[in-house]
C-alpha positions as CSV (number, residue, x, y, z in Angstrom):
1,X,65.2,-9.0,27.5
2,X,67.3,-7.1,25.3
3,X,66.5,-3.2,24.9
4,X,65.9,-3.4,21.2
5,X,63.1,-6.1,22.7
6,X,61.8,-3.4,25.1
7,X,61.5,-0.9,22.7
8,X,59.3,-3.1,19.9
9,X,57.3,-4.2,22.9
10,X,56.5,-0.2,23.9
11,X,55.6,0.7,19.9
12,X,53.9,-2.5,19.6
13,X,51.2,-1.5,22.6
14,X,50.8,2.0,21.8
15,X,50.0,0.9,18.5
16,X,47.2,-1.2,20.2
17,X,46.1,1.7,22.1
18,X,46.6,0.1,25.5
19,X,45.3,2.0,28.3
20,X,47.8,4.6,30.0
21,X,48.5,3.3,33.1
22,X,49.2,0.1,31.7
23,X,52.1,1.6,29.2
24,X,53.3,3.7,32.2
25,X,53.5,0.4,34.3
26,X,55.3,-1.7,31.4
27,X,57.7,1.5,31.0
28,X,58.8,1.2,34.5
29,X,59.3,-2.7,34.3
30,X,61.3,-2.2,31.1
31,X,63.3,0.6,32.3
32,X,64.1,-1.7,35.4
33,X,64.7,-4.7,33.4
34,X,66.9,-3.1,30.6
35,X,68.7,0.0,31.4
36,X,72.0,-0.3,33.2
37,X,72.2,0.5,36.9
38,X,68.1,0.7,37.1
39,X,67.0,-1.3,40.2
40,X,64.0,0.6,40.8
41,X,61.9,2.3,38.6
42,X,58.6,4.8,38.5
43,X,56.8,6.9,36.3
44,X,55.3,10.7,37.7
45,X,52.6,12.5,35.8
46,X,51.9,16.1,36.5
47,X,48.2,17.2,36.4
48,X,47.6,20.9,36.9
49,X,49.4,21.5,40.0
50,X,49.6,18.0,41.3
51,X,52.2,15.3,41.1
52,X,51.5,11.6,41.3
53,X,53.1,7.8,40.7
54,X,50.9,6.4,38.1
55,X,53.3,3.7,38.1
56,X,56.0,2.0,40.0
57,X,58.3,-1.3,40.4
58,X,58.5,-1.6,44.1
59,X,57.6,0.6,47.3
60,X,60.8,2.6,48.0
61,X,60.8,4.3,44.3
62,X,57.0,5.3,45.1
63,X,58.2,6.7,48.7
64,X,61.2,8.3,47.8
65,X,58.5,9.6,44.7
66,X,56.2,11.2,47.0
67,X,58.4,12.7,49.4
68,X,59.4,15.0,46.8
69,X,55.9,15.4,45.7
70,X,54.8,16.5,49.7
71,X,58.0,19.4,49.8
72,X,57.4,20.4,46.2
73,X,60.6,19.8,44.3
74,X,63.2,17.1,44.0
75,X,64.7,15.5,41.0
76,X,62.1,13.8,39.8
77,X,59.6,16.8,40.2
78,X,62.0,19.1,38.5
79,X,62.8,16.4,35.6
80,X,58.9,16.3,35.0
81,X,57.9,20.3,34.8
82,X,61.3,21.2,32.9
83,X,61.4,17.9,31.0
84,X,65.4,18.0,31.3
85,X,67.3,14.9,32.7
86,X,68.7,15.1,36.1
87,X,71.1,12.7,37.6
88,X,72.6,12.2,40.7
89,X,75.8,10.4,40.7
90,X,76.1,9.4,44.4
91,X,73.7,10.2,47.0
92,X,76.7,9.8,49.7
93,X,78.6,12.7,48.3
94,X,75.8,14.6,48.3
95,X,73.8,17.1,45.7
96,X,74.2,21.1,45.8
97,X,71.3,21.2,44.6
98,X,69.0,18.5,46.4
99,X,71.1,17.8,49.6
100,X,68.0,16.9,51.4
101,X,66.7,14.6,49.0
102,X,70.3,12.8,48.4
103,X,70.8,12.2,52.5
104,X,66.9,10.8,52.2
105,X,67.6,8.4,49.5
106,X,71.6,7.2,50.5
107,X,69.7,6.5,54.1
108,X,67.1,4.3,52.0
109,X,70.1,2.1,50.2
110,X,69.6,4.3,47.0
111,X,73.6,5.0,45.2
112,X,72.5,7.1,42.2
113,X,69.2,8.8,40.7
114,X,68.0,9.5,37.6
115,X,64.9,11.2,36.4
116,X,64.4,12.1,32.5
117,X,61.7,14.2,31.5
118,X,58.6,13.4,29.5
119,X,58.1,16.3,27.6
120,X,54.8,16.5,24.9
121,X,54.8,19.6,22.5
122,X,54.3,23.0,24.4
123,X,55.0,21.2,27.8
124,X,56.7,18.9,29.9
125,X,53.8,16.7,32.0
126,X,56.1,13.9,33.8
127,X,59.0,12.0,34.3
128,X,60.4,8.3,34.5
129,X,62.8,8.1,37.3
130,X,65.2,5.1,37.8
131,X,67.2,3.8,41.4
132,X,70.2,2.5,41.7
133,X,70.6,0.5,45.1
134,X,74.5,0.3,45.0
135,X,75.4,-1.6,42.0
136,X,76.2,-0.2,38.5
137,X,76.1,3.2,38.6
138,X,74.2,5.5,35.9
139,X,76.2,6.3,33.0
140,X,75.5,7.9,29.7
141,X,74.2,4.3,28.0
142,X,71.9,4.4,31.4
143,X,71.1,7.6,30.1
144,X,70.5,6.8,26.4
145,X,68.4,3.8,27.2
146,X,66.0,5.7,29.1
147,X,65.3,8.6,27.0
148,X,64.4,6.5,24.4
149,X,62.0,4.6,26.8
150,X,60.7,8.3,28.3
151,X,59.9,8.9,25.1
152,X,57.5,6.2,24.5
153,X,55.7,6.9,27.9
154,X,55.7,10.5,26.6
155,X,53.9,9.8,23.3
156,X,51.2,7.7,25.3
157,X,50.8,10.5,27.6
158,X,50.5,12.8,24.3
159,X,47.7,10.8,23.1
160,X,46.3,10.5,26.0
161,X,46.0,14.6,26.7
162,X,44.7,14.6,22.5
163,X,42.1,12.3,23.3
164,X,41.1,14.3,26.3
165,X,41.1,17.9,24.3
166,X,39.1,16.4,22.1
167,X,36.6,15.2,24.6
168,X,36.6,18.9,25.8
169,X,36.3,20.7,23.0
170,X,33.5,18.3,21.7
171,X,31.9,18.9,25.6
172,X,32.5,22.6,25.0
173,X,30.6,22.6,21.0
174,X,27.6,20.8,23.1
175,X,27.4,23.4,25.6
176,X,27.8,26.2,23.2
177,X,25.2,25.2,21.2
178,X,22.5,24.3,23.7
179,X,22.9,27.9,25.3
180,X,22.2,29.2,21.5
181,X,19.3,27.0,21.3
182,X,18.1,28.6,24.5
183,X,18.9,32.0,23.7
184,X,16.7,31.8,20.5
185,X,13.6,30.7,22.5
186,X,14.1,33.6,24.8
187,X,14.6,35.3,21.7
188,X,10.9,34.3,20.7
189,X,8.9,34.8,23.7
190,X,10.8,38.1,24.1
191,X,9.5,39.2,20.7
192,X,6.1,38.0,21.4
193,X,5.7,39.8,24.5
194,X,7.3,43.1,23.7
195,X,6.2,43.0,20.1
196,X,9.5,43.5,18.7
197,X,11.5,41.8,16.1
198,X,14.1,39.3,17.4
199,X,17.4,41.7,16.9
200,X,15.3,43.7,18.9
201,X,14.9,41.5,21.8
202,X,18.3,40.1,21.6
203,X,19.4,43.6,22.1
204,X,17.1,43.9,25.2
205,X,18.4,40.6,26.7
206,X,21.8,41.4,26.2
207,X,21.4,45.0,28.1
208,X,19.9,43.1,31.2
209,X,22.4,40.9,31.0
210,X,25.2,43.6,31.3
211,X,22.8,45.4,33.6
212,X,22.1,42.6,36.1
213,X,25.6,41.3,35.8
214,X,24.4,37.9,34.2
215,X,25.2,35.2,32.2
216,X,22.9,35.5,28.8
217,X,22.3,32.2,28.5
218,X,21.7,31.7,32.3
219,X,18.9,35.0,31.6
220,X,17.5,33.4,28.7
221,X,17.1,29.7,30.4
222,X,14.9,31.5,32.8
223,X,12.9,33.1,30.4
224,X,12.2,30.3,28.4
225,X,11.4,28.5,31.9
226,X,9.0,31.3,32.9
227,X,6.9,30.9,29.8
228,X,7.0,27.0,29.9
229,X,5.4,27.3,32.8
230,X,3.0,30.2,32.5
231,X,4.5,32.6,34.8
232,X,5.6,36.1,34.0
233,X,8.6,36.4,32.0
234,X,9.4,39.7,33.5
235,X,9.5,41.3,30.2
């Protein structure tokens, strides 16, 4: 497979909306398959505070992955929060600034590294990182190659975060408008017990609220529970 090939077969599942993992997994088997020097490949996807694999092409890419996820930075994990690119030419020379990591991985058979950001807009939320096991090194076409693939992992990972905003926001709207329904009713039965008008006994619910150090809508639920049931309302 050529990489104009892997690049029509990316945009082609996106546009089918295939599930992420499954574009994640087919960008590591493409970046494997197609960019020079790539023997092994994985994908990392930051959420929050924690790192993962979501994908992978073989079990030392995943190991030399999480190694760097247990100590808390390495190439990959610095390519996925700054969304730069970071390469490292040959692990045997060493790294100034991963010398740990490069010993680990030239003791695993691993020559060179690369890791290249996956940056959506306002952040950077991954990585795909590539392994060279002693044969062509990484170059700048290694380079090119998988930036262009990086990028189509990062626009599924884009929709992806959209998709779950919007899930949130819609979850949020619900919430929102169930503690206004809520607050009305207590709205009402304060009214009807007090014998005020219902600015009125919004005002009184909000002071107990401040006063009792309370959620409103958490005050008003048990109000409208007291009179549902018949017991005092405390009002």
């Amino acid at each position: 497979m050529t990489v104009d090939d892997a690049y029509a077969e990316l945009g082609a599942i996106l546009l089918d909306r295939t599930p992420l993992t499954a574009v994640m997994q087919r960008v590591a088997d493409l970046a494997r398959q197609t960019v020079p020097g790539a023997d092994e490949a994985s994908v990392t996807v930051v959420e929050g505070k924690r790192a993962r694999s979501v994908a992978f092409t073989g079990s030392l890419a995943v190991q030399l992955d999480e190694r760097q996820y247990a100590v808390g930075f390495g190439p990959c994990m610095d390519a996925a929060l700054s969304g730069q690119v970071i390469r490292i030419d040959d692990t045997a020379a060493g790294s100034e600034a991963y010398p740990g990591y490069s010993e680990v991985a030239r003791r695993a058979g691993v020559r060179s590294t690369l890791s290249i950001g996956l940056a959506v807009p306002h952040r950077a939320v991954g990585a795909l990182n590539l392994y060279d096991l002693g044969g062509e090194a990484f170059d700048a076409t290694s380079v090119d190659a998988a930036q262009v693939l990086a990028g189509h992992a990062a626009i599924a990972l884009a929709n992806s975060l959209a998709v779950e905003s919007t899930r949130e926001l819609a979850e949020q709207l619900q919430r929102a408008m169930a503690s206004r329904a809520v607050i009305e009713q207590a709205k009402g039965v304060i009214s009807a017990v007090r014998g005020v008008d219902p600015e009125q006994a919004f005002t009184l619910l909000s002071r107990r609220s401040q006063d009792t150090n309370r959620k409103l809508a958490e005050l008003a639920g048990e109000v409208v529970r007291s009179a549902g049931e018949g017991r005092d309302t405390g009002w």
